[in-house]
PALO-383561 format. One record per residue (C-alpha): residue number from 1; residue in one letter; chain; x, y, z. Coordinates in Angstrom, 1 decimal. Example, Ala and Ser with C-alpha at 12.3 -4.5 7.8 and 13.67 -1.06 7.14 Angstrom:
% PALO-383561
[pt 1, 'a', 'A', [12.3, -4.5, 7.8]],
[pt 2, 's', 'A', [13.7, -1.1, 7.1]],
% end
This chain:
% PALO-383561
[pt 1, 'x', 'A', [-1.9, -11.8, 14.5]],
[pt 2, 'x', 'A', [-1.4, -11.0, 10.9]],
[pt 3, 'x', 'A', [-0.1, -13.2, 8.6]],
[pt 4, 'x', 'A', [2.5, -11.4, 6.0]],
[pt 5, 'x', 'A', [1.9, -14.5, 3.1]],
[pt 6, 'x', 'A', [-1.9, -13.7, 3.0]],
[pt 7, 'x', 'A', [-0.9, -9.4, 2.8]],
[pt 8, 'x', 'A', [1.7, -10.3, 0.0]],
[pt 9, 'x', 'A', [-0.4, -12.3, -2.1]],
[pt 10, 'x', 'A', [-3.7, -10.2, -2.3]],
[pt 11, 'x', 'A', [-0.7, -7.2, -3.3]],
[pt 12, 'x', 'A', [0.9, -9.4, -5.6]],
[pt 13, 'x', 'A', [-2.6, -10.0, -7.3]],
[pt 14, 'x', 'A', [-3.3, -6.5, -7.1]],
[pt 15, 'x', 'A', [-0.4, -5.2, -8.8]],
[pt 16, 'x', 'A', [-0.6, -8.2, -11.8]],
[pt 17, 'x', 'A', [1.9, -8.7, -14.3]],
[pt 18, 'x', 'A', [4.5, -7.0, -16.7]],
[pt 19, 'x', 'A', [3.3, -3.7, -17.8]],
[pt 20, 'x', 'A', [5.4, -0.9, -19.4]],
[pt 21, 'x', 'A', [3.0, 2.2, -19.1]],
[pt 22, 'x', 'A', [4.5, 5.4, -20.3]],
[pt 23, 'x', 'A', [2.3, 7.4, -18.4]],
[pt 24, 'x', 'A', [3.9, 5.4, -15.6]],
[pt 25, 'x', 'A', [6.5, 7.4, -14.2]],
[pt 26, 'x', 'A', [8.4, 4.0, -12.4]],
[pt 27, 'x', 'A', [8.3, 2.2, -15.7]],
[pt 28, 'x', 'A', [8.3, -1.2, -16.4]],
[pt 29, 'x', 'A', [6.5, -3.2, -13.7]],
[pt 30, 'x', 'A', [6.0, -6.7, -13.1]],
[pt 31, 'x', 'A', [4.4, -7.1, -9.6]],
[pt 32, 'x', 'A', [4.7, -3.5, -8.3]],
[pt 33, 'x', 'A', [7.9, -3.4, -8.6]],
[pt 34, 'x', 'A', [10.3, -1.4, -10.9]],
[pt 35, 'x', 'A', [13.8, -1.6, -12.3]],
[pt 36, 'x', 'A', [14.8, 1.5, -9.7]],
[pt 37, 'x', 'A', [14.1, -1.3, -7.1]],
[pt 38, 'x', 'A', [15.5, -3.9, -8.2]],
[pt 39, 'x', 'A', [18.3, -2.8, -10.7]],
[pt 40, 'x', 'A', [20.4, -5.3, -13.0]],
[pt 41, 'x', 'A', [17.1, -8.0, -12.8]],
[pt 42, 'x', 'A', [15.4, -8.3, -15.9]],
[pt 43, 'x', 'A', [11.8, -6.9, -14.2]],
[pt 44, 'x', 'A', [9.7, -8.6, -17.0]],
[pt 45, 'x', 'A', [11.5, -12.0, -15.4]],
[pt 46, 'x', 'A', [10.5, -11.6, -12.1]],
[pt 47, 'x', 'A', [8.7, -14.9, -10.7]],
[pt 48, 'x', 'A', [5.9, -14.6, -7.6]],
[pt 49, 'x', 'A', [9.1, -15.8, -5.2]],
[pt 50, 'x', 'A', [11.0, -12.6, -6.5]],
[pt 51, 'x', 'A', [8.0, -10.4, -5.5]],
[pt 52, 'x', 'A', [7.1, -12.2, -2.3]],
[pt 53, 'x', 'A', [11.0, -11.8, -1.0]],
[pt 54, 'x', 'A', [11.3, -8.3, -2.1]],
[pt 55, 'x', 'A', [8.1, -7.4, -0.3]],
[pt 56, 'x', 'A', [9.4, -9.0, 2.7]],
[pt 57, 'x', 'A', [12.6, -7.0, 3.1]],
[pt 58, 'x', 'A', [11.2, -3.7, 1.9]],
[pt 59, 'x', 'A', [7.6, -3.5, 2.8]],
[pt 60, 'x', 'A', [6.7, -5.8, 6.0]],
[pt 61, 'x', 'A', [6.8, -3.3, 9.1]],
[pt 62, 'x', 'A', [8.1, -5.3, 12.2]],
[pt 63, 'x', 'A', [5.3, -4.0, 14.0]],
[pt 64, 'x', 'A', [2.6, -5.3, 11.0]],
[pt 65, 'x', 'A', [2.6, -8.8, 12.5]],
[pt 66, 'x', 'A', [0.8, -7.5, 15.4]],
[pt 67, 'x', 'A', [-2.1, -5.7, 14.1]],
[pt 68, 'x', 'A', [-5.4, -8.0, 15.0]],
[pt 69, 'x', 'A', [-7.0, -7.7, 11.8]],
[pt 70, 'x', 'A', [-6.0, -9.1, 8.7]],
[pt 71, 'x', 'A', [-8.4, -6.9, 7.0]],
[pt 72, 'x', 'A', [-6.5, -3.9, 7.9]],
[pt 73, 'x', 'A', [-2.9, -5.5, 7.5]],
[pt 74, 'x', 'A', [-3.9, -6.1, 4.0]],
[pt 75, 'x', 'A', [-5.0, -3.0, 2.9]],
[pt 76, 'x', 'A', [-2.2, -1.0, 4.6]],
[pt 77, 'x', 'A', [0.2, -3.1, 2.8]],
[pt 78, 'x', 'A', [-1.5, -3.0, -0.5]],
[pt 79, 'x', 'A', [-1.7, 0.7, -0.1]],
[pt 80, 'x', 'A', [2.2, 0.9, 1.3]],
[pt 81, 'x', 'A', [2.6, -0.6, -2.4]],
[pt 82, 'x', 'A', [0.6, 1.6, -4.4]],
[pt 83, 'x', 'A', [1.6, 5.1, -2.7]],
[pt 84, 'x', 'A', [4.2, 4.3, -0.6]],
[pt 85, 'x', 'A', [4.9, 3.1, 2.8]],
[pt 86, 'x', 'A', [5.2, 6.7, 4.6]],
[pt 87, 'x', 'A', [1.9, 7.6, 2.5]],
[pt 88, 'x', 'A', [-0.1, 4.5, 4.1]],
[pt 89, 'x', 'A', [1.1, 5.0, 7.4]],
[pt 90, 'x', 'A', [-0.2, 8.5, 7.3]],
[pt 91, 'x', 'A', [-3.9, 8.1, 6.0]],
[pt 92, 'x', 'A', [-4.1, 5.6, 8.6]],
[pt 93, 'x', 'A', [-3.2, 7.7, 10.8]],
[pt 94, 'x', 'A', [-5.3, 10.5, 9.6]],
[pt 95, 'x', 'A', [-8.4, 8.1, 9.7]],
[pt 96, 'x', 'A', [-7.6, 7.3, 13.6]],
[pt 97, 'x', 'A', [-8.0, 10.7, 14.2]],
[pt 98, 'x', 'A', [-5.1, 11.4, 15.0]],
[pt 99, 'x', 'A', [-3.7, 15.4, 15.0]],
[pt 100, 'x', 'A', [-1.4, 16.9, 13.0]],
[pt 101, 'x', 'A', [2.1, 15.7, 15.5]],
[pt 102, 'x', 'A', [0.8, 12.3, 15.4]],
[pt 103, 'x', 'A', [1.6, 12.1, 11.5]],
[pt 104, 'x', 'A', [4.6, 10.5, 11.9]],
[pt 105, 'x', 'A', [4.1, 8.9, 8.7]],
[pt 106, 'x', 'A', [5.7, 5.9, 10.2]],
[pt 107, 'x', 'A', [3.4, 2.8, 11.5]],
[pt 108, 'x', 'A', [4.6, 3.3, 15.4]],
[pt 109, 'x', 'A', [3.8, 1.7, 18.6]],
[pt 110, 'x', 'A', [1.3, 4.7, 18.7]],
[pt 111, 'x', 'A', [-0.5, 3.9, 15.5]],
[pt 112, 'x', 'A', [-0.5, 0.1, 16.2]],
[pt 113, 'x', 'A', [-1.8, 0.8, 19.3]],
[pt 114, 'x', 'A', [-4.6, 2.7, 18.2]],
[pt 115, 'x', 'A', [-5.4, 0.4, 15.3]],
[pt 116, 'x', 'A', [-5.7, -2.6, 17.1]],
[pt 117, 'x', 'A', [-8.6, -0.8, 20.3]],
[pt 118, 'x', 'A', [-10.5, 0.6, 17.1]],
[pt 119, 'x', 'A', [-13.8, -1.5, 15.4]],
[pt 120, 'x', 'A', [-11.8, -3.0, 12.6]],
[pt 121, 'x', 'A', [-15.0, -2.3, 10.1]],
[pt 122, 'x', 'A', [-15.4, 1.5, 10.9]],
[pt 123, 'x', 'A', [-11.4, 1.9, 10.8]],
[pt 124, 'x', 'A', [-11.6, 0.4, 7.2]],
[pt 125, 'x', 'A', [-14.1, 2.4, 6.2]],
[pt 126, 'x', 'A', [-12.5, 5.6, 7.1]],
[pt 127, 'x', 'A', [-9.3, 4.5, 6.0]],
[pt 128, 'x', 'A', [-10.8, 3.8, 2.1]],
[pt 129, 'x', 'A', [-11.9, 7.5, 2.5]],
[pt 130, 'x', 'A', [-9.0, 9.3, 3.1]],
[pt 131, 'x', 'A', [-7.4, 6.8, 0.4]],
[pt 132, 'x', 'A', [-9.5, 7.8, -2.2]],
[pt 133, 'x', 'A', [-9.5, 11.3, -1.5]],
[pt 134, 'x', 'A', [-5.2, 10.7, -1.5]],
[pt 135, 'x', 'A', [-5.9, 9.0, -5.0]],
[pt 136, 'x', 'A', [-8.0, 11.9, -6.2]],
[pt 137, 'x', 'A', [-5.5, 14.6, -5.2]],
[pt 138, 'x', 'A', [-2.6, 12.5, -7.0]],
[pt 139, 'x', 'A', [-4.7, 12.4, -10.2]],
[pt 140, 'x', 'A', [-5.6, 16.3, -10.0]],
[pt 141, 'x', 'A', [-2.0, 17.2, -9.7]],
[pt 142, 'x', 'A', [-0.7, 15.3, -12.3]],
[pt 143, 'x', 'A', [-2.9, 14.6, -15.5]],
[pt 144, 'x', 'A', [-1.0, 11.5, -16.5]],
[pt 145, 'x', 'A', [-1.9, 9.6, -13.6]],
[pt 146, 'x', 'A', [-5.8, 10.5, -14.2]],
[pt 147, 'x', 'A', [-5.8, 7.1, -16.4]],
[pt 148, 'x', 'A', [-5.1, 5.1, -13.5]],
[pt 149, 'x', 'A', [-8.1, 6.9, -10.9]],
[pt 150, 'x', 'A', [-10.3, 4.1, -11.7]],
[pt 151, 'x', 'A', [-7.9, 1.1, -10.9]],
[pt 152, 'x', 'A', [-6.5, 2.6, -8.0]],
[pt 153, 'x', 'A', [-10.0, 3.3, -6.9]],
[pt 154, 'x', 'A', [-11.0, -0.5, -7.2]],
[pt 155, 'x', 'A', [-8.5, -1.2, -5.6]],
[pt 156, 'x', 'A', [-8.7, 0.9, -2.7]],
[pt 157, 'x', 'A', [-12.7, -0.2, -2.5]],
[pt 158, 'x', 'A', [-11.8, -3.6, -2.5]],
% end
């Protein structure tokens, strides 16, 4: 089963340190995580323990523990991070194949279901492609986020 610590940590990595971007509509950022979601804490004073309890209470589906493969825990998380929980749930669902009623945009018995009877390898693949695209069509829509394409992407390919 999949083990949150191991998910929160490769995020944690992922998002780095303090940064105050102004191309970055959330603002400063220590972590992935912004003054909005944690208001009256100093964001640049965040420590790892902060992050890691934050995550916990905002980001860790119940029904994440039970996915088989860490592999795909990790990346949905990571992605739940970077675009949003809903977001995540959605691509994933998109690269199950599942049709248009099925994007519930909520990781549901259905989608855990259907992520744990498919190849874990082929489901990452496909899930990194509708990602990008997702990242692509952010960065066409708004030109400010076009400096960030090639971090996100990393990150996605990673």
């Amino acid at each position: 089963m999949a083990d949150f610590r191991t998910a929160v940590l490769i995020t944690i990595d992922n998002e780095g340190g303090y940064v105050d971007n102004p191309n970055d509509k959330g603002g400063p950022t220590k972590y992935g995580i912004t003054q909005s979601d944690m208001p009256g804490k100093v964001i640049a004073d965040l420590t790892t323990a902060d992050a890691v309890a934050y995550y916990a209470e905002h980001y860790w589906k119940p029904l994440y523990s039970q996915i088989t493969d860490q592999d795909i825990v990790n990346k949905l998380f990571d992605m739940g991070v970077l675009f949003g929980t809903g977001e995540a749930a959605y691509l994933l669902q998109r690269a199950l194949n599942f049709l248009p009623p099925q994007w519930t945009k909520i990781f549901d018995e259905p989608t855990l279901l259907a992520t744990n009877a498919t190849d874990p390898a082929d489901l990452l693949k496909r899930y990194k492609m509708h990602l990008l695209a997702h990242a692509m069509n952010i960065a066409n829509a708004n030109p400010n986020n076009r400096e960030f394409i090639t971090g996100w992407s990393r990150r996605i390919q990673l």
